[in-house]
C-alpha positions as CSV (number, residue, x, y, z in Angstrom):
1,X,139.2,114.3,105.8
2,X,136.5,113.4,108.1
3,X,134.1,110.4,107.6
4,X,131.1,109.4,109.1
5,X,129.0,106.7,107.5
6,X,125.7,105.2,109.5
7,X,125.1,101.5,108.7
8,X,121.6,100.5,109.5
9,X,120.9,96.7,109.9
10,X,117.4,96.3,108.3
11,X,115.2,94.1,110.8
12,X,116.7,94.6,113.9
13,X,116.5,97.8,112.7
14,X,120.4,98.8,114.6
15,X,122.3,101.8,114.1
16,X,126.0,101.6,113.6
17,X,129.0,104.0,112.8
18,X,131.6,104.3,111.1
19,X,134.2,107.2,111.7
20,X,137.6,107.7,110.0
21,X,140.1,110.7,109.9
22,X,141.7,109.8,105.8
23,X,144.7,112.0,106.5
24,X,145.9,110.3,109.7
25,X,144.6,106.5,108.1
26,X,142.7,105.6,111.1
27,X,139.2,104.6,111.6
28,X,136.6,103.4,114.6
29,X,133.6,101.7,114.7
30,X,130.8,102.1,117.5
31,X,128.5,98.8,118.0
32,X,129.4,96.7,114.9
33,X,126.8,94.2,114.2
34,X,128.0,90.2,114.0
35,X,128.4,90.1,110.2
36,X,131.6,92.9,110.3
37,X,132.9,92.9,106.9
38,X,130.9,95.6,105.7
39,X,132.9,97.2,108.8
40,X,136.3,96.2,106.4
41,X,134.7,97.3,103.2
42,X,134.3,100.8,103.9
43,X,137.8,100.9,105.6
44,X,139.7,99.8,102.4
45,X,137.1,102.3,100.6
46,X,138.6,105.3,102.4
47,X,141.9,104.0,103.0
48,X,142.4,104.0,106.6
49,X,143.0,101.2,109.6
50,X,140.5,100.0,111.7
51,X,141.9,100.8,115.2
52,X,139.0,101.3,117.6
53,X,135.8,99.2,117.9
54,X,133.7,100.8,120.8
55,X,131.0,99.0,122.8
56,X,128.0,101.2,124.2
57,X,126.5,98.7,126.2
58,X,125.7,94.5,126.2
59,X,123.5,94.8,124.0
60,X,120.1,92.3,124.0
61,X,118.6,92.1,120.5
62,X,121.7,91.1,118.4
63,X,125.0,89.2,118.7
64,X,127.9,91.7,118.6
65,X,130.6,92.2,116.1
66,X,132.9,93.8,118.2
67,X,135.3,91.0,118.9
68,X,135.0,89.4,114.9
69,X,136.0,92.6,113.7
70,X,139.4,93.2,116.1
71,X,140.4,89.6,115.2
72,X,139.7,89.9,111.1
73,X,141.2,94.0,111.4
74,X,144.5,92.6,113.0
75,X,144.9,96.5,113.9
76,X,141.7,97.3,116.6
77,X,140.9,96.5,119.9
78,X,137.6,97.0,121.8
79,X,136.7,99.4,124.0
80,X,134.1,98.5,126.2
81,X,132.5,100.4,129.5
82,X,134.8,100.3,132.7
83,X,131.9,101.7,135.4
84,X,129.4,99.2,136.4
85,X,130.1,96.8,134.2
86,X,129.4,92.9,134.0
87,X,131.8,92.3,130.6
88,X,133.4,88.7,131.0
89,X,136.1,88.8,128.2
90,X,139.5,91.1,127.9
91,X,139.1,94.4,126.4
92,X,140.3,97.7,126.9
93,X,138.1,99.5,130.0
94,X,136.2,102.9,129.2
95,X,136.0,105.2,132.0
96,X,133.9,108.4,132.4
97,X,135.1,111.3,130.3
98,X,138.0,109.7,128.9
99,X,138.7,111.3,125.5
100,X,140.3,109.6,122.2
101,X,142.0,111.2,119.6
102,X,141.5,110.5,116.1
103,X,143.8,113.2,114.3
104,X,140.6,115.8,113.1
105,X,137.9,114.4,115.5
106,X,137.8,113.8,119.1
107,X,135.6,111.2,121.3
108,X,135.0,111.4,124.5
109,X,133.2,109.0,126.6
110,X,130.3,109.8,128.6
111,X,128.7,107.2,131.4
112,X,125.1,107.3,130.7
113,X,123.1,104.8,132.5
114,X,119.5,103.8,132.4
115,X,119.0,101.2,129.8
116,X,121.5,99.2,131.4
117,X,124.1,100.1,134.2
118,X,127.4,100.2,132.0
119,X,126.1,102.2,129.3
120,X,128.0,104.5,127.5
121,X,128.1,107.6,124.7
122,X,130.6,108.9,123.3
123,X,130.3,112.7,122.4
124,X,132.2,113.7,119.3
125,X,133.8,117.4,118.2
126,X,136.7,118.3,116.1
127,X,139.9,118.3,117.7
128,X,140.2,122.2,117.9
129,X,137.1,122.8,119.0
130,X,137.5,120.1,122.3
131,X,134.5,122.0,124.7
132,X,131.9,122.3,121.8
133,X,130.5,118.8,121.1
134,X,128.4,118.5,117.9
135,X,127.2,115.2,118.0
136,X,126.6,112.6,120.5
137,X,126.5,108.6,119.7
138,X,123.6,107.7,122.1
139,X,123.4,104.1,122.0
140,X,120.3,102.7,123.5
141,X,120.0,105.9,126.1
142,X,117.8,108.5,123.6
143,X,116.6,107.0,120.7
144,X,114.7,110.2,117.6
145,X,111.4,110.3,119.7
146,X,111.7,107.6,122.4
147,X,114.4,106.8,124.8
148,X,115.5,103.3,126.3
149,X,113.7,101.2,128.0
150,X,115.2,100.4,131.8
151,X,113.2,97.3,132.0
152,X,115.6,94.6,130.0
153,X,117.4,93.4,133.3
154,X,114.0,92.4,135.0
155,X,111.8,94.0,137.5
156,X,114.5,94.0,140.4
157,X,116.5,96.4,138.7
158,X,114.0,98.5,136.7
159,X,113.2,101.1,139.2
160,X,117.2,102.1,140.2
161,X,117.5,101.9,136.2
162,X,114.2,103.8,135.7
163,X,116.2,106.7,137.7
164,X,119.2,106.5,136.2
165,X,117.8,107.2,133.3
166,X,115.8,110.1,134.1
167,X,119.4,111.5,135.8
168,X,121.2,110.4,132.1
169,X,118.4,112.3,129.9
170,X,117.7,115.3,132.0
171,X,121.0,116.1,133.5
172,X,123.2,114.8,130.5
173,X,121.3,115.0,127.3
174,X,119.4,118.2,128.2
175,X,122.1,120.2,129.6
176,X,123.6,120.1,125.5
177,X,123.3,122.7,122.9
178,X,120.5,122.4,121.0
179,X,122.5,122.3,117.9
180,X,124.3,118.6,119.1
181,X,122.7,116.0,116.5
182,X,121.8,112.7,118.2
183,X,123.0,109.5,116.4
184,X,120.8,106.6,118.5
185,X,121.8,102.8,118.5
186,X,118.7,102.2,117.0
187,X,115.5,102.8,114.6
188,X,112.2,102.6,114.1
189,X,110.9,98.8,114.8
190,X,113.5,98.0,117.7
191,X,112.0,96.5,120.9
192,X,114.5,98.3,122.7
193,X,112.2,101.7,123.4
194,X,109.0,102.6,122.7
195,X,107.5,103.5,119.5
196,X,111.1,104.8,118.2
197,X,110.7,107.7,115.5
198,X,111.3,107.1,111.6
199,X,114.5,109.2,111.2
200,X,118.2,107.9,111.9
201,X,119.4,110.9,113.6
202,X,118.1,114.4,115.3
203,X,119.6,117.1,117.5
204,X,118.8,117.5,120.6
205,X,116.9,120.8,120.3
206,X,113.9,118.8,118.1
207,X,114.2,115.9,120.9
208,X,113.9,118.7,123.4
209,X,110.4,120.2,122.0
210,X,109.2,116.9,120.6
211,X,110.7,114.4,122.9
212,X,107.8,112.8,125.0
213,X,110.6,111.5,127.4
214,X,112.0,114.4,127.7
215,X,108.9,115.9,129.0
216,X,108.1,114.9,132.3
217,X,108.5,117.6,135.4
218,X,109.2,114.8,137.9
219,X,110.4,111.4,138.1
220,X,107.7,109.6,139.6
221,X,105.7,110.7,136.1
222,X,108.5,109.8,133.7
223,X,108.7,105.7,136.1
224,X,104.9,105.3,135.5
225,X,105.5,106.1,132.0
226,X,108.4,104.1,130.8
227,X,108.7,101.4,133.7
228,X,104.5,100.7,133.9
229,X,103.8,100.8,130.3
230,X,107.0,99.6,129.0
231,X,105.8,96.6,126.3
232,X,106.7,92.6,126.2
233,X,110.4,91.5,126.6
234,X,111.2,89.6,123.7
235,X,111.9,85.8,125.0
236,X,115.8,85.8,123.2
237,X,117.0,89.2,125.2
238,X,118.2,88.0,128.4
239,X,119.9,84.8,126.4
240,X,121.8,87.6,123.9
241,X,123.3,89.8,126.9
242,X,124.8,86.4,128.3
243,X,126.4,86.1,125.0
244,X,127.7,89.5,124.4
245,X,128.5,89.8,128.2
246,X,130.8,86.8,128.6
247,X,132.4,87.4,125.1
248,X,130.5,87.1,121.6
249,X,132.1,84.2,119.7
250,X,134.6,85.6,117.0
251,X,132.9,84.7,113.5
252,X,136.2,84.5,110.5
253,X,133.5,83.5,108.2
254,X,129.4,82.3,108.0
255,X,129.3,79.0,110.1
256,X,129.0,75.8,107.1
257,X,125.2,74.8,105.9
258,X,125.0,71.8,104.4
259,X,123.2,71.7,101.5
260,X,121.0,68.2,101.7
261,X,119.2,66.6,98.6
262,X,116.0,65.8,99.8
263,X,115.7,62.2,101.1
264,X,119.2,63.6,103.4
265,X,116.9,66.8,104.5
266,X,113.8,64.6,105.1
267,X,116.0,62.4,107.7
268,X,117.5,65.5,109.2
269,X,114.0,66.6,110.0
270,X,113.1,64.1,111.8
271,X,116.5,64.5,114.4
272,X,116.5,65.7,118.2
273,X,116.5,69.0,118.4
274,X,115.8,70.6,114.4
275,X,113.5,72.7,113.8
276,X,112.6,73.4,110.0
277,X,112.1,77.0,109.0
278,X,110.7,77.7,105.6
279,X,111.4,80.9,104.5
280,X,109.6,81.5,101.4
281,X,106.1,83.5,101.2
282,X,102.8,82.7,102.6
283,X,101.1,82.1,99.7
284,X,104.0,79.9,98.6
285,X,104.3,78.0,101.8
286,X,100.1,77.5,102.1
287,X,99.8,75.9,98.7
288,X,102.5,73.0,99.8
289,X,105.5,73.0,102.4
290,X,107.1,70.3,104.4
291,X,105.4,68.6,106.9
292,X,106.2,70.3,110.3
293,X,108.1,73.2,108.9
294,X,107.6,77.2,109.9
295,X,107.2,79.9,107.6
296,X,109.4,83.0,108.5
297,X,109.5,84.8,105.1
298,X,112.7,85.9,103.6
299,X,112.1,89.7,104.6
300,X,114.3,92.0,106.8
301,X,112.5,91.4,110.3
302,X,113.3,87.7,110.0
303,X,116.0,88.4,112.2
304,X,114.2,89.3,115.4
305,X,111.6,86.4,114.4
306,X,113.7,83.8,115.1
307,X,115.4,85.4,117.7
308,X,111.8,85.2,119.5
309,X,110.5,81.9,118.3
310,X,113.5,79.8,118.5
311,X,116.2,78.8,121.4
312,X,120.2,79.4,120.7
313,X,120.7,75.5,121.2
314,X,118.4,74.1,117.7
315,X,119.5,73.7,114.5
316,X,117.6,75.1,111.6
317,X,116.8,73.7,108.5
318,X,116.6,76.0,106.0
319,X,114.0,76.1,102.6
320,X,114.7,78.6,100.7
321,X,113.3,80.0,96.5
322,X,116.1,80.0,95.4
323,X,119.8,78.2,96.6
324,X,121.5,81.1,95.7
325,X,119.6,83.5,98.4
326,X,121.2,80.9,101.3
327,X,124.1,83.2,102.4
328,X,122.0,86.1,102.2
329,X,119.3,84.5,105.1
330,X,122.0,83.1,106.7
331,X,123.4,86.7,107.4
332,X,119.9,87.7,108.7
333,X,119.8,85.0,110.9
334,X,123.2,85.1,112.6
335,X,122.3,88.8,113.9
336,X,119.8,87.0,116.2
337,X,122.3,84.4,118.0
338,X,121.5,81.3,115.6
339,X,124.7,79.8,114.6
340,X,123.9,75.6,114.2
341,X,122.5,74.8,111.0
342,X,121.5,71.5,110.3
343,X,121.8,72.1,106.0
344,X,119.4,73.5,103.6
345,X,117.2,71.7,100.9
346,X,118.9,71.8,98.1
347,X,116.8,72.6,95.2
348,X,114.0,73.4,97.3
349,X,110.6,72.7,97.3
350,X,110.6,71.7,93.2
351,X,113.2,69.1,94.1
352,X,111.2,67.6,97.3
353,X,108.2,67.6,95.0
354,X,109.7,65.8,92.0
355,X,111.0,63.6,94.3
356,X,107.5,62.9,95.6
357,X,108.3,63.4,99.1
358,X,105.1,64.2,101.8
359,X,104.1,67.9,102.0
360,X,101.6,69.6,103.5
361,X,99.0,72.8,102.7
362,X,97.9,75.9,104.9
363,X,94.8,77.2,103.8
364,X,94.7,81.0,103.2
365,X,91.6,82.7,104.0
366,X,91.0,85.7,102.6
367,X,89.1,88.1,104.4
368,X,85.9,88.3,102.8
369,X,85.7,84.6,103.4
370,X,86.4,85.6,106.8
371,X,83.7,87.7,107.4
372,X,80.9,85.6,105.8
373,X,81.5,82.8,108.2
374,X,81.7,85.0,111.3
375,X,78.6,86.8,109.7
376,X,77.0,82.8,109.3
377,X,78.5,82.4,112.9
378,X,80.3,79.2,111.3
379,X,83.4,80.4,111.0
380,X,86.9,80.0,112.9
381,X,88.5,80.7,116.7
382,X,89.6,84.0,115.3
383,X,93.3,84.9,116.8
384,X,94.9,88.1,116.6
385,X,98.4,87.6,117.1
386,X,99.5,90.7,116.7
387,X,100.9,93.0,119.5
388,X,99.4,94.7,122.7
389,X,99.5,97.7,121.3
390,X,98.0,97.1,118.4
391,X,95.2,94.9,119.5
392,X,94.5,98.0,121.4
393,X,93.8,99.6,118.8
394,X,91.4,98.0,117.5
395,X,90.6,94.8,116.3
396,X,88.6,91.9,114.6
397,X,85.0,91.6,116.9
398,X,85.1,88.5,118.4
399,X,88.6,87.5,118.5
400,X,90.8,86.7,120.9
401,X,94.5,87.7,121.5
402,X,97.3,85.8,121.3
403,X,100.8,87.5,120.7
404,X,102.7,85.5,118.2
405,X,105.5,85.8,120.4
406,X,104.1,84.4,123.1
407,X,102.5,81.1,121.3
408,X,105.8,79.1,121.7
409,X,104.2,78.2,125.2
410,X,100.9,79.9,125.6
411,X,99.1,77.7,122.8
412,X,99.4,74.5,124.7
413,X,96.0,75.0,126.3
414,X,94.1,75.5,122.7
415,X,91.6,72.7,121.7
416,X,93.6,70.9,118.9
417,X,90.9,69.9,117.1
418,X,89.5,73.3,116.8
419,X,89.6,75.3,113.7
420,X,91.3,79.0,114.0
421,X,92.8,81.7,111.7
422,X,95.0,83.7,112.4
423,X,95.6,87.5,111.5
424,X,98.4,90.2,112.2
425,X,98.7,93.6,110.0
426,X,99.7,91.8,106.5
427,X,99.9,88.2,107.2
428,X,103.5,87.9,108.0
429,X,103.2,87.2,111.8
430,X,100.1,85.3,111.0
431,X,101.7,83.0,108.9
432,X,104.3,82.5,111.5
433,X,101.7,81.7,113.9
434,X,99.3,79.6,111.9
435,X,102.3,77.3,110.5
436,X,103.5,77.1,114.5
437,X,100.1,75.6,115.6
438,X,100.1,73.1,112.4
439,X,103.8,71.8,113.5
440,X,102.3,71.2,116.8
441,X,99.4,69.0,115.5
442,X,96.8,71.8,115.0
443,X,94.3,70.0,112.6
444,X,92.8,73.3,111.2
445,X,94.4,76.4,111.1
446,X,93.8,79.0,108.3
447,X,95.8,81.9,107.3
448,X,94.4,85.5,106.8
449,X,96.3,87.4,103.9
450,X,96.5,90.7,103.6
451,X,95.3,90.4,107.4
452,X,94.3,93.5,109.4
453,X,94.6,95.7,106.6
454,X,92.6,94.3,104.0
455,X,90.4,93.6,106.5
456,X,90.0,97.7,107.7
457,X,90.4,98.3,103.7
458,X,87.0,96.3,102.9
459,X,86.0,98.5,105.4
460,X,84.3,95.8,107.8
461,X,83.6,96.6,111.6
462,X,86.2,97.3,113.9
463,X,86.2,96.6,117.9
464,X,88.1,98.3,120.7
465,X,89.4,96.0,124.2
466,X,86.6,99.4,125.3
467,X,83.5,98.1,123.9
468,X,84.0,94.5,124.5
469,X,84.3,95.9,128.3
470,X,81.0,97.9,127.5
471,X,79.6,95.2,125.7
472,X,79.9,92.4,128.9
């Protein structure tokens, strides 16, 4: 029997698969994500080896899987790209149109670059029908609504990427049936294309009517569109394709947190090097947190948030609710690179507060308070740190942007003894931001819950970047 199973990695918001043939026992697995054994669970589910793990590209927004999950299998090996490619460690080379056979299904390999030179899909079909493809794994090439972005290896090679990919999605992609469903590398929320549709899969006849990259008559149109107003690189992209290129580091289990009573966690702050991340809510971490600690809640896109905020080289102290939720973060925060942990605070914040240790408030401003200071001109620096995009769209009158991503270096030239609050679309990123400026001796910073929607929902005014150019 034929199986295919999509996994989707919340946060990161990645796309892998899962394919096994139960009467020959064999399975295959295209771009596992770091933490593989859900990769092993589903193999003893149906019953069948895990003999092929198969690379699209190197990817950028999460550490790879592909060599854990050979070495825990004991049966696979990885099958990476053999054109144009920059891989570093051994693996079994992929060349264009080479075909694998997995008893009722067939893969065959397809060189599609664009997002990055080596990239691959793999179409599938079933065995007797080996010319009539219906699917194709996409990786990072076409994504439900969007496509990928050619821009990840800097401007020097965006332009030659920027046409491979027009060649890869309108001679490849276009020349299928429209019946071929599309299963992309990623979903909606990745930073690897643009505005990436809702839905995990499509076929190429919807992408073909729908498709805005799909649309264009001539390639100098489709380069102004994706090359000119392609948005930010995160900061931790280029670091994770040097570690997936020269060889992810084989994971047999979660790397060791210690967990620290407090008096041990309050010394391990203070060493070379930590950073302390509190991962509890924002209304939890205003009313009292540690001194010099940063709120990234315990949510999904935690991931990519630490991936942008933080280098591969700190250690991270962890405060979590509740001790038992440790392995759980910790699994979200290995898919971004971060493997040194300094330890966690055992007991959390009710043991560092019985103990009587220092901690610190973030005030929460709720937006009505807000808007009666700005009203009373005695309110706040107002920063929205949400993205380009949406600051386009429209924002707070009188703020000013600053990309959360961005503030690890662009805040060093704000007047510390200023008082600012900080907004996003909920808080989330705000919080992130706001707690950021108070670890870097910020003397005032306020947090707006509910943020950008509560503040359209009390339905105050609303400016565009178009009438503050009118406006001046």
């Amino acid at each position: 029997m034929f199986i295919l199973e999509p996994i989707l990695t919340e946060g990161i918001a990645q796309l892998s698969y899962f394919l096994a043939d139960t009467s020959r026992g064999v399975s295959a697995v295209i771009d596992p994500r770091t933490d593989v054994e859900i990769y092993q669970k589903l193999a003893r589910k149906h019953g069948v080896s895990i003999t092929h793990v198969f690379e699209t590209h190197i990817h950028a927004d999460f550490v790879s899987g592909s060599r854990s999950l050979a070495e825990r299998s004991g049966t696979a090996s990885v099958y990476l790209s053999g054109v144009q490619a920059e891989y570093e460690f051994e693996a079994e080379a992929v060349t264009d149109g080479q075909e694998f056979d997995f008893g009722s299904f067939r893969l065959t390999a397809r060189h599609t670059p664009g997002h990055t030179p080596e990239h691959l899909s793999f179409l599938l079909n079933e065995t007797q029908h080996p010319k009539s493809p219906w699917a194709v794994f996409t990786g990072d090439s076409l994504f439900v609504g969007s496509a990928g972005r050619p821009d990840l290896l800097g401007s020097d090679e965006a332009e030659q990427l920027a046409k491979s990919l027009y060649t890869t999605l309108y001679d490849f992609y276009l020349k299928l049936e429209d019946y071929v469903t599309i299963y992309p590398g990623h979903g909606a929320g990745s930073a690897c294309g643009a505005d990436i549709g809702d839905r995990l899969s499509s076929t190429i006849g919807y992408e073909r009517r729908t498709n805005k990259f799909l649309s264009f008559p001539d390639f100098e149109s489709f380069r102004a569109f994706v090359v000119d107003d392609a948005p930010p690189v995160p900061w931790h992209y280029p670091e994770l394709k040097k570690v997936n290129a020269v060889g992810p580091p084989v994971m047999n289990r979660l790397p060791t947190i210690p967990a620290l009573p407090p008096h041990e966690f309050r010394q391990a702050c203070r060493l070379p090097g930590v950073t302390v991340i509190d991962t509890r809510s924002m209304t939890a971490f205003g009313g009292g947190h540690v001194p010099g600690s940063i709120n990234i809640g315990d949510r999904p896109e935690m991931s990519a948030w630490i991936g942008q905020m933080f280098d591969l080289d700190q250690r991270l102290l962890l405060i979590v609710d509740s001790d038992k939720d440790v392995d759980r973060i910790q699994r979200l925060i290995v898919r971004s690179g971060h493997t040194h942990f300094a330890g966690y605070l055992a007991g959390g914040m009710k043991a560092w507060q019985d103990g009587g240790f220092p901690m610190q408030r973030l005030e929460q401003m709720p937006v009505q308070e807000l808007r009666e200071c700005q009203a009373s001109r005695t309110g706040p620096t107002i920063l929205d740190v949400r993205s380009p995009e949406e600051w386009a769209g429209g924002h707070v009158p009188d703020a000013e942007h600053y990309f959360v991503a961005d503030m690890r270096e662009r805040i060093t030239g704000l007047d510390k003894n200023q008082h600012y609050a900080t907004y996003c679309a909920s808080g989330y990123r705000a919080s992130i931001a706001s707690s950021l400026m108070k670890s870097r001796g910020f003397t005032r910073v306020s947090n707006v819950p509910g943020s950008w929607g509560a503040w359209t929902a009390e339905g105050y005014p609303v400016e565009t970047p178009r009438e503050e150019v009118s406006r001046a």
